[in-house]
N, C-alpha and C positions, 0 to 999 in steps of 0.2 A: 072463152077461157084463155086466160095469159098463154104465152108461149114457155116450154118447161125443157129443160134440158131431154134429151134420148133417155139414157140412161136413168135418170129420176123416174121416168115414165114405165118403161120397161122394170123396174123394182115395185114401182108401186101396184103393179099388175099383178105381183107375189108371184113370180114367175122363176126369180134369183134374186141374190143380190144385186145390188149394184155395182161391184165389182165384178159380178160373171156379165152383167150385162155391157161395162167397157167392154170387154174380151170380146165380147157378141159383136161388137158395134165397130171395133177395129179390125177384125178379120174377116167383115163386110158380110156377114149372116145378118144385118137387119137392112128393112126397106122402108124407105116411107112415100108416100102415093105414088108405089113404082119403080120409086129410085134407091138403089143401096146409098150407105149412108155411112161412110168410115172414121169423119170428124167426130171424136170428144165434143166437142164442142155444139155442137149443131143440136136444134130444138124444135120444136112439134110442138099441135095444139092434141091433145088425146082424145076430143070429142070432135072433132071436125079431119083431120088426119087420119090416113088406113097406114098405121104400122104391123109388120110385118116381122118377126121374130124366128130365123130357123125357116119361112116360110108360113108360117103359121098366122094369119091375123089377132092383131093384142087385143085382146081383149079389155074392157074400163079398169079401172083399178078396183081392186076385192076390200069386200070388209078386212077391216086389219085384224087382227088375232095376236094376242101375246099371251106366252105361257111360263110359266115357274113351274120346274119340274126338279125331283129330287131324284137325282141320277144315282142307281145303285151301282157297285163295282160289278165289272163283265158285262158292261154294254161301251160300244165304239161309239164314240159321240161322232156320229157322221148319218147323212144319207141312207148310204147302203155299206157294205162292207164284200170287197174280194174274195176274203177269207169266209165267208157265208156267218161271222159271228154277230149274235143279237147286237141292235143298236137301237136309239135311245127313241127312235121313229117307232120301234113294238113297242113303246110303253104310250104314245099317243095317239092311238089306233081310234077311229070315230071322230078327231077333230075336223071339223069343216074347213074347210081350208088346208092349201098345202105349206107346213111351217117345217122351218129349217132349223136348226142350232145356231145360235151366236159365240162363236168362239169353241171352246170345246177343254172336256173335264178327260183325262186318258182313261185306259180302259181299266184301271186298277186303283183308279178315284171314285169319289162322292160327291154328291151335296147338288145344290142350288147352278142350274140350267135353264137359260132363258132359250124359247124358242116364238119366234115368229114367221109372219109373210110379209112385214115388215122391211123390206130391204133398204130404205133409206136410214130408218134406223140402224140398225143391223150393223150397215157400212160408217155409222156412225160412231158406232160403240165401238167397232173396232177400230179405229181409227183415233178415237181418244182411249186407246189399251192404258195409255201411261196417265190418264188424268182418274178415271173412277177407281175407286180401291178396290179391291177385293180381298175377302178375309177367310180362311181357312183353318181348322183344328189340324193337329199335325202331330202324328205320334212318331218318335225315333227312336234308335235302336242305341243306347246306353244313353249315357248321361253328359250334354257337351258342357265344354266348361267356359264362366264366365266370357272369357275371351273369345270363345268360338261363338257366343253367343251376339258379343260386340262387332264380331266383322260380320256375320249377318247383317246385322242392324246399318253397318256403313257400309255396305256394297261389295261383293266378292265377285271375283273371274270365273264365268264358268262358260262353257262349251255349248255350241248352238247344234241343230239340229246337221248343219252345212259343216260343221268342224271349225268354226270361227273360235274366238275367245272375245267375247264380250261381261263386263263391268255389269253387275247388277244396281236399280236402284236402290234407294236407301230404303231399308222396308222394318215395319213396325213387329217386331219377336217380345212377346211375354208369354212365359210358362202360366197353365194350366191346370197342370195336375203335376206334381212331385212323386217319381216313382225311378225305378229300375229301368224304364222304357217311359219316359215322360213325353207330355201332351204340351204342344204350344200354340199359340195363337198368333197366327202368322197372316200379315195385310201388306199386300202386295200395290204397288202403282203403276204395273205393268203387266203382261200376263206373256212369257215366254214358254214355248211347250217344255213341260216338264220342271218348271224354273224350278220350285221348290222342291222336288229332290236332287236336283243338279247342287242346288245352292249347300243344304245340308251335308251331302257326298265332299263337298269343296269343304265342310272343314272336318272332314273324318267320321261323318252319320248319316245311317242308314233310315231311308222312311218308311216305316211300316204303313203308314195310313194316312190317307187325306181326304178331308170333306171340308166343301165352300160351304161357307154356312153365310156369308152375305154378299151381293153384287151392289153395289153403289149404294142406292137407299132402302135395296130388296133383302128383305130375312128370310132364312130359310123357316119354311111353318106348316110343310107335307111330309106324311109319312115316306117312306125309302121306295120309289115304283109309282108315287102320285103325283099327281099335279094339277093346277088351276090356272084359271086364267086371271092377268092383271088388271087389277081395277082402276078406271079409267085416271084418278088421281098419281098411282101408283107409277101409271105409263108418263104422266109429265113430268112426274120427281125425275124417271130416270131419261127421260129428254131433257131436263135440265142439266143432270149428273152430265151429261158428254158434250155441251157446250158451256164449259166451265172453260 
């Protein structure tokens, strides 16, 4: 078998991403026949080489698993949680394989959640945040006006996680539904946590609600708490969607 980067190897193992696996491989937690191993750079063959992980020997790489899940509000799109609250790992209890989230919906959102074991995907997806669109229902709290609705649409200033001030992309706003608390349909080409209530907040409105209802080529099409797995077609739309 060809020689394959560390890193690639160690992901496809469904072990982590392959960004936790850099981490692993630069602060010399991996081995290979013997020897630690700190270069990015550096490559293994995974069926003739003894890698080593934590100590642990790697194992081949696992059937890949991808899932579409419809993430209800009051679950933490994470692993585990500090706080002991439910997360999005109770609603796929029985999958073979250990799958992680790609990216993450907060804990007072909805919709469409991709999870795999998948780590070169995964590091993929996120990594093209600003190429796959992502679309969302978006309910707010009165009614913005034209104008506020036009510097959405060209990019507005808002606050990062770290206290930055960073420019949003140009992102795609059409109303919904026309009410007292109206619904828009808002497509994103980047995905910044919380972006879309930051962005809203930035021209004077509050978001009551938020559900993904599409990831790249993926529609949302399970009840609130279900999920399925990607059909093999559907897994190469959205491996094409990230090397666009």
């Amino acid at each position: 078998m060809p020689l394959e980067r560390l890193q690639k190897i160690i992901a496809a193992a469904g072990i982590a991403s392959r960004r936790k696996a850099e981490e692993w491989i630069t602060s010399g937690h991996v081995q290979v026949n013997g020897q630690t191993v700190t270069e990015l750079g550096s490559k293994a063959d995974r069926e003739t080489d003894h890698i080593r992980v934590n100590g642990k020997l790697l194992q081949g790489a696992q059937r890949h698993v991808y899932l579409l899940l419809n993430k209800p509000k009051g679950f933490v799109t994470t692993v585990s949680d500090p706080e002991k609250r439910p997360t999005v790992m109770d609603l796929v209890r029985g999958v073979k394989g250990r799958v992680y989230p790609i990216g993450r919906l907060d804990y007072a959102s909805e919709g469409l959640l991709l999870l795999t074991n998948d780590g070169d995907l995964a590091h993929r997806l996120m990594k093209a945040a600003s190429h796959v669109p992502k679309t969302y229902l978006v309910k707010v709290a009165g009614s913005p006006k034209e104008e506020a609705i036009a510097k959405l649409r060209a990019g507005v200033s808002i606050a990062t996680d770290e206290g930055k001030r960073v420019r949003t992309n140009p992102a795609a706003v059409r109303i919904v539904k026309e009410a007292a608390n109206p619904w828009y349909e808002v497509t994103l080409i980047e995905g910044r946590n919380r972006q879309i209530r930051r962005m809203f907040e930035a021209v004077g409105h509050h978001v009551e609600k938020i559900k993904r209802v599409r990831y790249g080529p993926l529609t949302l099409d399970v009840a609130p708490g279900e999920f399925r797995p990607l059909t093999p077609k559907e897994v190469e739309r959205l491996k094409s969607a990230c090397t666009r």
